[in-house]
N, C-alpha and C positions, 0 to 999 in steps of 0.2 A: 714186567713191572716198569712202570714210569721214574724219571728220573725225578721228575718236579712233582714232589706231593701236593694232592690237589686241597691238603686239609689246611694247607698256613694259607693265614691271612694276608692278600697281595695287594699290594699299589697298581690302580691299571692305569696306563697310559693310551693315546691312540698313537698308531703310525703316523697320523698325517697333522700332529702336534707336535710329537718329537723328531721330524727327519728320517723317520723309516724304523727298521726294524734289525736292524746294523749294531747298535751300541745304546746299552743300557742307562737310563737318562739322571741317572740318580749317581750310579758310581764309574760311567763310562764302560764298563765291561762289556766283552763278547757276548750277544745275546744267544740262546738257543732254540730252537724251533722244537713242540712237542703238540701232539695232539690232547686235547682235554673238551668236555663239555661243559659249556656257559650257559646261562640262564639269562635269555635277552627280554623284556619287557619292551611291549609297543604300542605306542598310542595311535588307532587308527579314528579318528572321530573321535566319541566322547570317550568310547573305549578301550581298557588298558589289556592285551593279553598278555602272559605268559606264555614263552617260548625256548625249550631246551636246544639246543643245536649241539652238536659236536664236532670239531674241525680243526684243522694243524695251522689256525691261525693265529696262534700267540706264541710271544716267543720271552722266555723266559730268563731271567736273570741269576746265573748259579752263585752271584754273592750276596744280593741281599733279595730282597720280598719284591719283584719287581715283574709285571708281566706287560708287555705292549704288544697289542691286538690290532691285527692289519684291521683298518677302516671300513676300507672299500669290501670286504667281504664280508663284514657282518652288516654292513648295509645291503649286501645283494640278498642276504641272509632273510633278515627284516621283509626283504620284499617280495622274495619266495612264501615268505609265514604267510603275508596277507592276499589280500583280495589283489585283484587285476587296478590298474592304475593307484599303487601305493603312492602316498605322501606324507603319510604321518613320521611320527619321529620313534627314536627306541633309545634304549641304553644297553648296557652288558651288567645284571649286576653284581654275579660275581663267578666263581668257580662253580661245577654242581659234583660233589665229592661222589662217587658213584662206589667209591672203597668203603663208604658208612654206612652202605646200604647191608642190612642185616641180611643173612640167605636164605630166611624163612618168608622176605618179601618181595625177593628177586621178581617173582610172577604178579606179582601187586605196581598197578602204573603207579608211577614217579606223580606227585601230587595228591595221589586220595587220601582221606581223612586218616586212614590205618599205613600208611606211608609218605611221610611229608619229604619235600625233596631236601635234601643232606648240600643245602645252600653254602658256601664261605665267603663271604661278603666282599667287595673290594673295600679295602681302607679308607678310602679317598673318595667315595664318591656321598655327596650330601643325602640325605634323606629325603627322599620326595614328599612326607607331609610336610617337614616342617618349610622346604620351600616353597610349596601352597600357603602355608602359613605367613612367611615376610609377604608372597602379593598379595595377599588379602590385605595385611596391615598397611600395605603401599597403598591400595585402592582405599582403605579407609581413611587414612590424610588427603588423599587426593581428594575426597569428598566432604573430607571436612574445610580444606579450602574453596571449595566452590561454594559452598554454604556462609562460609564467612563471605566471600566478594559478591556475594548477589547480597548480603546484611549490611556489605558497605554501600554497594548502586541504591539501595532501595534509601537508606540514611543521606546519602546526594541528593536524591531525588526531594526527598522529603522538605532538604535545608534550600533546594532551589527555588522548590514551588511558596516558604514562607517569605 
C-alpha cells in the first residue's frame, strides 16, 4: 500500500522551479519519493494526446497537499510518447487514482467510454479552455486596434488631401 493516497487533491510544482526535489516549497518539509501514475497531456502539432505514465518521479509532501515532479523526466517521458524528433509541449495534469478503479473493469483499458480514467486534478494548474479563451480575447483587441489606426491613417489622409 502507498503511503501518499493518490485520491487528495495536490499542488504540483516542477523540480526546476523550486530548486529540486529536496524540500517542500509550501511548508519547507522533507520531501519523499513514491511511485504513482500521472496523466501527461502533449501537444505535438495541432494535436493534443493523452498519456498515462507511471514513475518514482514525484516526491511528495507528508504535511500538507504538495507533490513536486522531477522535470527532466517527464520531459524525456513526453518524448518517448511521441514521434521521433519531438518538439511539442505537455503538462502533468494530475494524479491517475488506479485504487478507484472498480475490479469488475480492471480488464477494460483506462479511457474507454465503460471505463473513464479515475483522474485527481492538480489544484493549481489553470484550465486549458479558459486560457484559449483570454488569447482569443487578447487577439481580439489586438484587432480591434488595428482597425481603429488604419480609421485613423485613412481620416489623415482624408484631412491632407482637403
Amino acid at each position: 500500500m502507498k503511503k501518499f493516497d493518490a485520491s487528495i487533491p495536490r499542488k504540483m510544482f516542477w523540480s526546476t522551479d523550486v530548486g529540486g526535489t529536496d524540500f517542500c516549497p509550501q511548508c519547507q518539509g522533507r520531501l519523499e519519493n513514491e511511485s504513482h501514475s500521472y496523466l501527461l497531456m502533449i501537444r505535438e502539432g495541432g494535436e493534443i494526446q493523452p498519456f498515462i505514465a507511471g514513475n518514482d518521479s514525484g516526491y511528495f509532501c507528508p504535511h500538507c497537499p504538495v507533490v513536486v515532479l522531477k522535470y527532466e523526466e517527464f520531459a524525456q517521458l513526453a518524448s518517448m510518447a511521441m514521434s521521433e524528433g519531438y518538439r511539442g509541449k505537455f503538462t502533468v495534469m494530475g494524479i491517475v487514482d488506479l485504487d478507484a478503479v472498480p475490479e469488475e473493469k480492471l480488464d477494460v483499458p483506462l479511457g474507454d467510454d465503460d471505463n473513464p480514467i479515475p483522474l485527481v486534478k492538480f489544484t493549481n494548474l489553470s484550465d486549458p479552455v479558459l486560457g484559449r479563451r483570454r488569447r482569443m480575447r487578447g487577439k481580439l483587441k489586438t484587432r480591434r486596434k488595428r482597425k481603429h489606426s488604419r480609421n485613423a491613417r485613412r481620416s489623415r489622409k482624408k484631412q491632407k488631401q482637403k
